[in-house]
C-alpha positions as CSV (number, residue, x, y, z in Angstrom):
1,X,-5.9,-15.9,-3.5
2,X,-5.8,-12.9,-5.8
3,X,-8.9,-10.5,-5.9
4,X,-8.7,-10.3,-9.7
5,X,-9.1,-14.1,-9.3
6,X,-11.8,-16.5,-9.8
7,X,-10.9,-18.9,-6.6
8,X,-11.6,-14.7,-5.1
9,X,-15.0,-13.9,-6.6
10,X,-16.5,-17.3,-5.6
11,X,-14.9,-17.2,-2.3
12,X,-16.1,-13.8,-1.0
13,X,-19.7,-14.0,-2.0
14,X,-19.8,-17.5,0.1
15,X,-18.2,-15.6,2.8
16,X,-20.7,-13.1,3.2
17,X,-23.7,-15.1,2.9
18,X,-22.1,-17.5,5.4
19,X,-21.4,-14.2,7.5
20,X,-25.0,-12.9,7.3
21,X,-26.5,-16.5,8.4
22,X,-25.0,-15.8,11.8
23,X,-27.3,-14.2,14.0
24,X,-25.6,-10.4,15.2
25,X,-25.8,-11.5,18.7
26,X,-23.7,-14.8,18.3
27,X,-20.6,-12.4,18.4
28,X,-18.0,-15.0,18.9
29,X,-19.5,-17.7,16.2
30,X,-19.0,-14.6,13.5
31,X,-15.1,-13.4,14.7
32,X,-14.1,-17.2,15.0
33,X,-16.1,-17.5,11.2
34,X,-14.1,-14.6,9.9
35,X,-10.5,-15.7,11.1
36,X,-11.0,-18.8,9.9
37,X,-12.4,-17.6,6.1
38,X,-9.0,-14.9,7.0
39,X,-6.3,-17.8,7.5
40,X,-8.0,-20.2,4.4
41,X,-7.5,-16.8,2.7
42,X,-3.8,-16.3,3.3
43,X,-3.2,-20.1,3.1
44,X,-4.3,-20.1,-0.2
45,X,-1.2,-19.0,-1.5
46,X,1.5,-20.7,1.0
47,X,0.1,-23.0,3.9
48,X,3.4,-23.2,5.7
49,X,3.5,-19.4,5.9
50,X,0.0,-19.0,7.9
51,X,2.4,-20.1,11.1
52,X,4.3,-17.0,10.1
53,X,1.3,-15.1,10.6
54,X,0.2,-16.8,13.5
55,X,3.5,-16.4,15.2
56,X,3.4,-12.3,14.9
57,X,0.1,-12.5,16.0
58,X,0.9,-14.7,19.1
59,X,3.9,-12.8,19.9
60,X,2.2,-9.2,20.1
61,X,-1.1,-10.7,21.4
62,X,1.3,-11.8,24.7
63,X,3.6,-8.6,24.6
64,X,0.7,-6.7,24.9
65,X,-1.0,-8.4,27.7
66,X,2.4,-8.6,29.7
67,X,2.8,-5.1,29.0
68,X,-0.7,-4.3,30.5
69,X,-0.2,-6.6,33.7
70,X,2.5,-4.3,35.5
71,X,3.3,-1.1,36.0
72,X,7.4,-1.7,36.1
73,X,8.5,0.5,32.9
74,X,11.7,-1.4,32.9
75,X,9.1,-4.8,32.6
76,X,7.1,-3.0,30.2
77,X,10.3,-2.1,28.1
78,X,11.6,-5.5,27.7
79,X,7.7,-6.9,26.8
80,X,7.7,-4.2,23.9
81,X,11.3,-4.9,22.9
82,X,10.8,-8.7,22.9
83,X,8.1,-8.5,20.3
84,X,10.1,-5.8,18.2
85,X,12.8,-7.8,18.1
86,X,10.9,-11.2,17.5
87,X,9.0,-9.5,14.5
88,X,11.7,-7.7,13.1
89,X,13.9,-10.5,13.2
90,X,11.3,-12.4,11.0
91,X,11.5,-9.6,8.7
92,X,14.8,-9.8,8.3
93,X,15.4,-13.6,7.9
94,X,12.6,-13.0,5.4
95,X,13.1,-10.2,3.5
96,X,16.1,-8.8,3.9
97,X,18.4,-11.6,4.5
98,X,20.0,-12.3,1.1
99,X,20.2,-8.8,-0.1
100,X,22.9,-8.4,3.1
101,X,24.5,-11.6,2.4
102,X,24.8,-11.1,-1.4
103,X,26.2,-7.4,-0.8
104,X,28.4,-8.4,1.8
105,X,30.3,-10.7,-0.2
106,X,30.2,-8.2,-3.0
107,X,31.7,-5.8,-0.4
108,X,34.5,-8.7,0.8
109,X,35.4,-9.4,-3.0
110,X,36.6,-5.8,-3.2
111,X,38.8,-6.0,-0.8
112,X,40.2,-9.0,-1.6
113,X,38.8,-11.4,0.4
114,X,36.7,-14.1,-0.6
115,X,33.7,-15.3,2.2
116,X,31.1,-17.9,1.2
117,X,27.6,-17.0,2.7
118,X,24.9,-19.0,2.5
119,X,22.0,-17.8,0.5
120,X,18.5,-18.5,1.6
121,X,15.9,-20.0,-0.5
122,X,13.0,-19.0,1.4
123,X,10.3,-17.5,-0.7
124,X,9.0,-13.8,0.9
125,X,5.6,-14.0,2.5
126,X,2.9,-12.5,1.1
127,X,2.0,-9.4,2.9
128,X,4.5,-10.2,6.1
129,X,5.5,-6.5,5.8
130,X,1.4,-5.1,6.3
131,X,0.3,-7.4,8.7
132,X,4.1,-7.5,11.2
133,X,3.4,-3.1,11.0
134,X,-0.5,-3.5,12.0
135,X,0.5,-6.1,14.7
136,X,3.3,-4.1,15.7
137,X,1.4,-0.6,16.1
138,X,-1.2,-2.3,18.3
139,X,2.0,-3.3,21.0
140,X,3.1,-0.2,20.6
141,X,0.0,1.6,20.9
142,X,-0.5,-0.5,24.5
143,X,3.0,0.6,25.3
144,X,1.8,4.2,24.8
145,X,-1.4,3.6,26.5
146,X,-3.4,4.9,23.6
147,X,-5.1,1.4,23.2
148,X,-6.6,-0.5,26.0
149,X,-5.3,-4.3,25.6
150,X,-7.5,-6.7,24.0
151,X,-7.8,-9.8,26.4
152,X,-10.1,-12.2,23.5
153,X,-7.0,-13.8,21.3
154,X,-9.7,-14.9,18.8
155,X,-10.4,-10.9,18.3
156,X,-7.0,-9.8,18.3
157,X,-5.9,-12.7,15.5
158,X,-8.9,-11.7,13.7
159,X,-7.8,-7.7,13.7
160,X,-4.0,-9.0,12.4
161,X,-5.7,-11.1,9.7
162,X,-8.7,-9.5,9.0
163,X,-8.8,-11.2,5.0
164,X,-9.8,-7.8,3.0
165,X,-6.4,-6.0,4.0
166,X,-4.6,-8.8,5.2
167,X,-1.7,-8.8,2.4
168,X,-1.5,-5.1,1.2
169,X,-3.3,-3.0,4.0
170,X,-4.6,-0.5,4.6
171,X,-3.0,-0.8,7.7
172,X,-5.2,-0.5,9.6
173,X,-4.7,1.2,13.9
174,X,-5.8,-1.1,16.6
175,X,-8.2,1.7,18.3
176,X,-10.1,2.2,14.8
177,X,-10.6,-1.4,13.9
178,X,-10.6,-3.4,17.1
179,X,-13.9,-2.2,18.3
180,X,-15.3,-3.0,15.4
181,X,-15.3,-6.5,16.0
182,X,-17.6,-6.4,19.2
183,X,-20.2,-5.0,16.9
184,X,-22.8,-6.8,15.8
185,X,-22.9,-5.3,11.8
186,X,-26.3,-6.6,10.3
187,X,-26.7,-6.3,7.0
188,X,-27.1,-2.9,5.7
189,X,-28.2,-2.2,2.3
190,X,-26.7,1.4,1.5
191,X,-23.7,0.1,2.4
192,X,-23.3,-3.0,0.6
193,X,-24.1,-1.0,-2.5
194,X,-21.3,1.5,-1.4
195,X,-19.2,-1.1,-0.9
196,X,-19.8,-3.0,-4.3
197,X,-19.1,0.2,-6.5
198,X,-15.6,0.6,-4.3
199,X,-14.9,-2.8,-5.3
200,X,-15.8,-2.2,-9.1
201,X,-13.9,1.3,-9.1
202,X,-11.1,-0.5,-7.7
203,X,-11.1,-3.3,-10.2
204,X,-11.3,-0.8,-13.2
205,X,-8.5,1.1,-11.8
206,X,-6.5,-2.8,-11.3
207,X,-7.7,-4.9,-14.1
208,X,-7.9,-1.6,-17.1
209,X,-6.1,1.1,-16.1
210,X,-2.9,-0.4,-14.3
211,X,-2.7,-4.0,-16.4
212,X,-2.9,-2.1,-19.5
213,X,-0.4,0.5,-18.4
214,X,1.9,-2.3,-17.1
215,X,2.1,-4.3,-20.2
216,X,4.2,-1.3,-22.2
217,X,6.2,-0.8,-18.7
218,X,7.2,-4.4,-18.5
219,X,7.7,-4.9,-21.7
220,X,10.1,-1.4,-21.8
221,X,12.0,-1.8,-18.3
222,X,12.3,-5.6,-18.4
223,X,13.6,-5.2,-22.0
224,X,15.6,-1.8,-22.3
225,X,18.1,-3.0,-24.6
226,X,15.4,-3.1,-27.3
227,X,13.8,-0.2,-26.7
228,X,15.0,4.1,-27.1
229,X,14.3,7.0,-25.2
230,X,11.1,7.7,-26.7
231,X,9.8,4.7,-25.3
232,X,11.9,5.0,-21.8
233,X,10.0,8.3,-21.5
234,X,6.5,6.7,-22.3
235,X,7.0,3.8,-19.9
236,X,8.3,6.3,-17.3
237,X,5.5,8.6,-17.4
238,X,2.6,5.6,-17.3
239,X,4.2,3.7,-14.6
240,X,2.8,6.4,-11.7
241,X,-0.2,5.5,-13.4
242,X,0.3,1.7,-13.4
243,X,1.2,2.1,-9.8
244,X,-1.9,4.1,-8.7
245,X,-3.6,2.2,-10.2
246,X,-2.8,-1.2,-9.0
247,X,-2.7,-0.2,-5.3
248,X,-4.9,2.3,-4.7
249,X,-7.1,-0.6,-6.9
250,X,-6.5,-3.0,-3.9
251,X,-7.4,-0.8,-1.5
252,X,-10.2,0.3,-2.9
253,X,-11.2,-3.5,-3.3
254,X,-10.2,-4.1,0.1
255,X,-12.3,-1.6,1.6
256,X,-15.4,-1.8,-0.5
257,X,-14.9,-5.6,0.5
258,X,-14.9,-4.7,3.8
259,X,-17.7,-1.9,3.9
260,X,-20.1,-4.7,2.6
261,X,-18.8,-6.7,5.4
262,X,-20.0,-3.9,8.1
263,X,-16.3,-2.4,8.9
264,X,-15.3,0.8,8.1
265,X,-11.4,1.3,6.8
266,X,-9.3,3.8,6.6
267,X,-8.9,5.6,3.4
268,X,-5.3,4.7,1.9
269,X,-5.1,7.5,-1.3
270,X,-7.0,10.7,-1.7
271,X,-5.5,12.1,-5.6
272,X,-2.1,11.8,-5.2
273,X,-1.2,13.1,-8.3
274,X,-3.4,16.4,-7.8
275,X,-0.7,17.4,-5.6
276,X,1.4,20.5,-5.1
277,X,4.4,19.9,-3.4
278,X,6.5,16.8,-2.1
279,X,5.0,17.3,1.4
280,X,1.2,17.3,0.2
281,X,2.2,13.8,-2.0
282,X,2.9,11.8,1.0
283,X,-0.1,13.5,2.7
284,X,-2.1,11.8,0.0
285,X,-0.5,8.6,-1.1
286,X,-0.5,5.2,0.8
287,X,-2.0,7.4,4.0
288,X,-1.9,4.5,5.8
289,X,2.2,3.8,6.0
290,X,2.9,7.2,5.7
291,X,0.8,8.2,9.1
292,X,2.3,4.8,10.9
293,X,5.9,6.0,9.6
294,X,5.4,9.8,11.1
295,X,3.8,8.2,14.1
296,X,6.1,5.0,15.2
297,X,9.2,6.2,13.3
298,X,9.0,9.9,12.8
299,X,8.0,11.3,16.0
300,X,9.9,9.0,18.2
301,X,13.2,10.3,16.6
302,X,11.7,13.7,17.5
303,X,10.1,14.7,15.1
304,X,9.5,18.4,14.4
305,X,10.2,19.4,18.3
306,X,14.2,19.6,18.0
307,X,16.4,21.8,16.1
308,X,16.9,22.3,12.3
309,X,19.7,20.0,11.2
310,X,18.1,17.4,13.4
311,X,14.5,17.1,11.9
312,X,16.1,17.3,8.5
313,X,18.0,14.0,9.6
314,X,14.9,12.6,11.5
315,X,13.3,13.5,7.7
316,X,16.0,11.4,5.9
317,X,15.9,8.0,8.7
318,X,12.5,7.6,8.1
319,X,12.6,7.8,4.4
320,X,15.3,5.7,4.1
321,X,13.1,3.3,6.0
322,X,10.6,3.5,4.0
323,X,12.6,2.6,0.8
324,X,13.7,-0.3,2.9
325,X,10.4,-1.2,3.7
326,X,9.1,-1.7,0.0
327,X,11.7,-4.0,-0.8
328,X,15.4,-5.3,-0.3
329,X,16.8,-3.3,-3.3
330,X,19.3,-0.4,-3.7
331,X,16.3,1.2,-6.2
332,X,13.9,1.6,-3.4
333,X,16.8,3.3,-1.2
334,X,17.4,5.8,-3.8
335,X,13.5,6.0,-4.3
336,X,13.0,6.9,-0.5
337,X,16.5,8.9,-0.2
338,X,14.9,11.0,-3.3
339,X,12.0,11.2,-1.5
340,X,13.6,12.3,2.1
341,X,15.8,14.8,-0.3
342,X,12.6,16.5,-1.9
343,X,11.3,16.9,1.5
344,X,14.2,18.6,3.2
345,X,14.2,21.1,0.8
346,X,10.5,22.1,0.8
347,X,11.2,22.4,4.6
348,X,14.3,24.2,4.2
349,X,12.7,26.7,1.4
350,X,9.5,26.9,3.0
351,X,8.1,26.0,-0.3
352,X,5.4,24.3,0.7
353,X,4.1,27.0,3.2
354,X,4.1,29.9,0.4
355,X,1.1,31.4,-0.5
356,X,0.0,30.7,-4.0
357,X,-1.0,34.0,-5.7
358,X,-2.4,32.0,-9.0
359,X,-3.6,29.2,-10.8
360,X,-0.6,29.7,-13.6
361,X,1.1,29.3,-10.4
362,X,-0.7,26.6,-8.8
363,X,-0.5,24.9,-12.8
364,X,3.1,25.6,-12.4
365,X,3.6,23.9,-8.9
366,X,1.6,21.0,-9.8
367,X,3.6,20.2,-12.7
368,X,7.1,20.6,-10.7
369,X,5.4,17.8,-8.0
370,X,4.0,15.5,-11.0
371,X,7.9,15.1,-12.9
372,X,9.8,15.2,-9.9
373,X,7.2,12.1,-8.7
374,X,7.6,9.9,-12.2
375,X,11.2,11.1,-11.8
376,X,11.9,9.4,-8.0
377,X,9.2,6.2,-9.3
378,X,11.7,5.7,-12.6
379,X,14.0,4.3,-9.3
380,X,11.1,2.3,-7.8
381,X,10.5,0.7,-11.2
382,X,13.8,0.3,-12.7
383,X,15.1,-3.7,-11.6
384,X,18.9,-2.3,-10.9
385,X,20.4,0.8,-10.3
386,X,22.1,0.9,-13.6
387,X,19.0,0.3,-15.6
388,X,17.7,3.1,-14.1
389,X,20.2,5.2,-15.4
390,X,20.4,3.3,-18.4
391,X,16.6,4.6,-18.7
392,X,17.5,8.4,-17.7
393,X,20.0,8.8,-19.8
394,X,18.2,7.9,-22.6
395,X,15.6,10.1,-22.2
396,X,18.0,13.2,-21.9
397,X,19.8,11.9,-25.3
398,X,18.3,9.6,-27.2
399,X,14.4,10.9,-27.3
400,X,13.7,9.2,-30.5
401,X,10.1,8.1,-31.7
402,X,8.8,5.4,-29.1
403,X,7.1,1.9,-29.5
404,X,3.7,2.2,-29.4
405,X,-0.2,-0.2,-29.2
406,X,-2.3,2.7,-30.0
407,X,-5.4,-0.1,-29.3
408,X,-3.8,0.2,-25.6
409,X,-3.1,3.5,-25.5
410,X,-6.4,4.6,-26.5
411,X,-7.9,2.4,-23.5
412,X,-5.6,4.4,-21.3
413,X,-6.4,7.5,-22.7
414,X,-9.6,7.0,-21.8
415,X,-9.0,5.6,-18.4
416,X,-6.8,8.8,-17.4
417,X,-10.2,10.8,-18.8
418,X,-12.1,8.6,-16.5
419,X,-9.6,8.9,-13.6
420,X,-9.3,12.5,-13.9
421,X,-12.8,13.7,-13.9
422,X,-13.5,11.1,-10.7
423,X,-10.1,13.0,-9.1
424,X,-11.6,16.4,-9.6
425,X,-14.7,15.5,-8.4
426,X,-13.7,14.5,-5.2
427,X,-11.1,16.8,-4.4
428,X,-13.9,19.4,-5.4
429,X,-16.6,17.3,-3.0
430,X,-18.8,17.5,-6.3
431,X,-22.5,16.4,-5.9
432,X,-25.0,16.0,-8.8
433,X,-28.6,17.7,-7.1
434,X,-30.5,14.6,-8.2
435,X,-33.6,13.1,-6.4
436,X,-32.8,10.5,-4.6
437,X,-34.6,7.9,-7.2
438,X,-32.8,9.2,-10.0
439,X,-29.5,8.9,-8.1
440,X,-30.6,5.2,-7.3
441,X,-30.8,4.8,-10.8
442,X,-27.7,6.4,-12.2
443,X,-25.6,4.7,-9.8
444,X,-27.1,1.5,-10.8
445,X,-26.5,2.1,-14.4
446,X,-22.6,3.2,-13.6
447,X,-22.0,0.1,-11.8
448,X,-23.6,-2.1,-14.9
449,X,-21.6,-0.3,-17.1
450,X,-18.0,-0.2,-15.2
451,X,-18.5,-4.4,-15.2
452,X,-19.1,-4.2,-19.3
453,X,-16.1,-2.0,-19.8
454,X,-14.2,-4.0,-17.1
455,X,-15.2,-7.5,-18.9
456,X,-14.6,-6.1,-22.4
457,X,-11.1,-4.2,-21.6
458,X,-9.9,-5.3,-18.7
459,X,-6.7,-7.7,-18.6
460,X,-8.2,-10.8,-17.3
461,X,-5.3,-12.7,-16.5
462,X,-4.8,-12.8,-12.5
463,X,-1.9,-11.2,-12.8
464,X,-0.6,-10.0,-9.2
465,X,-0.9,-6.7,-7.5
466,X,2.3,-4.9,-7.4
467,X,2.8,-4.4,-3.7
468,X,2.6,-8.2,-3.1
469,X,6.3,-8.4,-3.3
470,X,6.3,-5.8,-0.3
C-alpha cells in the first residue's frame, strides 16, 4: 500500500478514527489494533512476505530476552550472534543472493571455467532492509545495555512494524520509540494539524517536485542512447532533487502520519543540499542510517579512537556498507566508495574544521559540496557502471543543447523556489511575529492551497517511492 495511493488515503483516516475510539486506558486493545492495521499494511503488497517480518521480529524479540536472562557474556555473545546471523542471512538470500551468483559465474567464465549457479526468483521484500536494521539495533542495544528488554511481544512486534515507517524508516531506536507505546496519546489537536501539514509538505515534495523531476531522469538514464550531453547534464543535476524529494517526501509523510497518531519520530533530513562539506552532507541526509551506521558499524570498528590510517579504513568499511546496503549493484559501491573517498580527505585536509572567513567563501564551499554530491548520485542513478560513464563522458564532450518540457520544467522551477525558501527558513529558525489567530489562519490557507497545487500538478499515478527497492 503506497502513500501516494488511494487503498492509503482511505485506509489511514479509518485507522485513526478506529484508533481514537479506543479509550487511552485500554493500552493493550490500541498496540494489538495498531499491529494488526501495521501487518494488513505491509500485506498489502506481498502476504507471504509478512512471515518474513514476523520471523525478524520473533528472532530479536527472543535474542533479546535470552540476552537479558544471564549474565554469562559468552551466553550473551552467542544470543546476539544468533540473531545477527539469522537476520543477515535473510538479507542475503533476499537481497544479495543473485548479484553474488551472477558475478561469480562472470568471475568463473574469465578464467575459463564454466559453473552453473542457480538464480533465485524471489522478489525483494519491501522494506526488509529498514525494519531487519531497527530490529537489529534494539538486540544490540540490549546487548549494550542501553535499552532495558521489552518483555510484551505484542509491543515489541508493534515497534518493528510500526505501519508509518515500516518500509522506508526513519529508523527509528528502540529507547526513543518503545516507550511510546505504553503511553496513552489522546487525541491532540495542535498536533494533528502539525502532523497533517508534514503529510501535505511531504506529498508536494513526492507527488510534484520528485515525480516531475523523475519523468526527464527516467526518460534520459533509462534511454541514454537517444539522448546528448546536454540532456545527461540536465537529468544529472535534477536527480538530487528527484531523490530528496521522494524520500525525504516519505519521511515527511511518515512522520506527519505518525505525529497525528501521538508518536513522535525522529527527523530523517535537515537541508541536505545547504551543505558545506562532505562531512556536514551525511550529518543532514537520511540522519537516521547514517547515525545507526556510525553507531552499530562505525564505532565498533573503532571509530575515531585509533590511529590515522585506521579511521580512514574504519571511514571506507562503513561506506562501502552503506553502498551495499541501498542495493545489490556495483553503482551503489562506487556511490558509497565515492562517498567514503570524499570523507577521507576532508579528514585528511582538515577541510571541514577550517574557519570560513566569508560568504564568497562559504558560496564557494557550498558549491564544491553541491557537484561533487550530483557527481557521486550520477552512480546511484546510472542502471550499470558503464552507463554511468557513458553519461559522464558525455557531459565532458558532447554538451550539446538538451531535450527539454518547459510545461515541467517550469513546475520545477517553481518547486525548487518553493523548496528553497522553506530550506532557508529553517536552517535560519525563521518565525513570522503573527498573533496566534492570524497564524491559525495562514497556516490553514497554506495547507488549502498546497492540496490545490498538489491536485492540479502533482503526478497522480501511484508510482513508487524510490527507496522501496532498498
Amino acid at each position: 500500500m503506497l502513500f501516494n495511493s488511494l487503498p492509503f488515503l482511505l485506509f489511514f483516516p479509518a485507522v485513526c478514527f478506529l484508533y481514537y475510539c479506543i479509550p487511552g486506558s485500554w493500552l493493550r486493545l490500541r498496540n494489538l489494533f495498531l499491529l494488526a492495521a501495521s501487518y494488513y499494511f505491509y500485506m498489502s503488497w506481498e502476504p507471504a512476505y509478512a512471515l518474513l517480518l514476523l520471523t525478524s521480529t520473533v528472532v530479536t524479540y527472543l535474542s533479546a530476552l535470552g540476552i537479558a536472562q544471564t549474565t554469562d557474556k559468552r551466553k550473551r555473545k552467542v544470543c546476539l550472534v544468533a540473531s545477527l546471523v539469522i537476520n543477515l542471512s535473510l538479507l542475503f538470500v533476499f537481497k544479495y543472493y543473485n548479484f553474488l551468483a551472477s558475478n561469480l559465474m562472470w568471475l568463473t567464465d574469465l578464467c575459463g571455467v564454466r559453473i552453473n549457479i542457480p538464480i533465485s526468483k524471489l522478489l525483494l521484500p519491501v522494506g526488509i532492509s529498514f525494519y531487519t536494521f531497527q530490529a537489529l539495533g534494539y538486540a544490540i542495544d540490549v546487548y549494550r545495555g542501553t535499552t532495558k528488554v521489552e518483555r510484551n511481544f505484542v509491543t515489541y512486534a508493534l515497534f518493528v512494524s510500526f505501519f508509518p515507517q515500516l518500509v522506508a524508516g526513519p529508523i527509528e531506536r528502540s529507547n526513543s520509540l518503545l516507550p511510546q507505546f505504553k503511553q496513552p496519546h489522546p487525541f491532540d489537536y495542535d498536533n494533528g494539524m502539525k502532523g497533517l501539514r508534514m503529510m501535505v509538505w511531504g506529498y508536494f515534495l513526492k507527488l510534484v517536485l520528485a515525480d516531475r523531476c523523475g519523468d526527464y531522469v527516467n526518460a534520459v538514464f533509462n534511454h541514454l542512447d537517444m539522448h546528448n550531453g546536454g540532456s545527461y547534464a540536465v537529468a544529472s543535476l535534477l536527480f538530487p532533487f528527484q531523490i530528496y524529494g521522494d524520500f525525504a517526501g516519505y519521511s515527511l509523510i511518515a512522520i506527519g502520519a505518525a505525529r497525528i497518531l501521538g508518536f513522535r519520530l525522529m527527523q530523517n533530513f535537515r537541508q541536505p543540499y545547504l551543505s558545506c562539506s562532505i562531512g556536514e552532507f551525511w550529518k543532514r541526509w537520511h540522519i537516521s542510517l547514517s547515525t545507526w551506521f556510525k553507531d552499530y558499524v562505525y564505532i565498533p570498528l573503532g571509530g575515531n579512537r585509533v590511529g590515522k590510517w585506521r579511521r580512514y579504513f574504519n571511514l571506507m568499511v562503513t561506506f562501502v556498507i552503506s553502498g551495499c546496503w541501498h542495493g545489490a549493484n556495483w553503482t551503489f559501491l562506487c556511490w558509497g566508495m565515492l562517498h567514503g573517498m570524499l570523507l577521507c580527505i576532508e579528514k585528511a585536509t582538515g577541510y571541514s574544521k577550517q574557519a570560513v572567513r566569508s560568504h564568497l567563501e562559504m558560496f564557494g564551499r557550498w558549491l564544491l559540496t553541491f557537484v561533487l554530491v550530483c557527481f557521486a548520485w550520477v552512480f546511484f542513478r546510472a542502471n550499470t557502471l558503464a552507463d554511468a560513464g557513458i553519461v559522464l563522458r558525455g557531459i565532458f564532450t558532447n554538451l550539446s543543447t538538451p531535450f527539454t518540457r518547459v510545461s515541467d520544467f517550469c513546475i520545477i522551477g517553481v518547486c525548487l523556489v518553493v523548496m528553497l525558501v522553506d530550506a532557508v527558513k529553517q536552517e535560519r529558525r525563521y518565525h513570522l511575529p503573527l498573533n496566534p489567530t492570524v497564524k491559525a489562519v495562514l497556516l490553514h490557507v497554506w495547507l488549502a492551497m498546497m492540496i490545490a497545487f498538489i491536485t492540479l500538478f502533482g503526478v497522480l499515478d501511484s508510482s513508487q517511492f524510490i527507496y522501496f527497492q532498498f
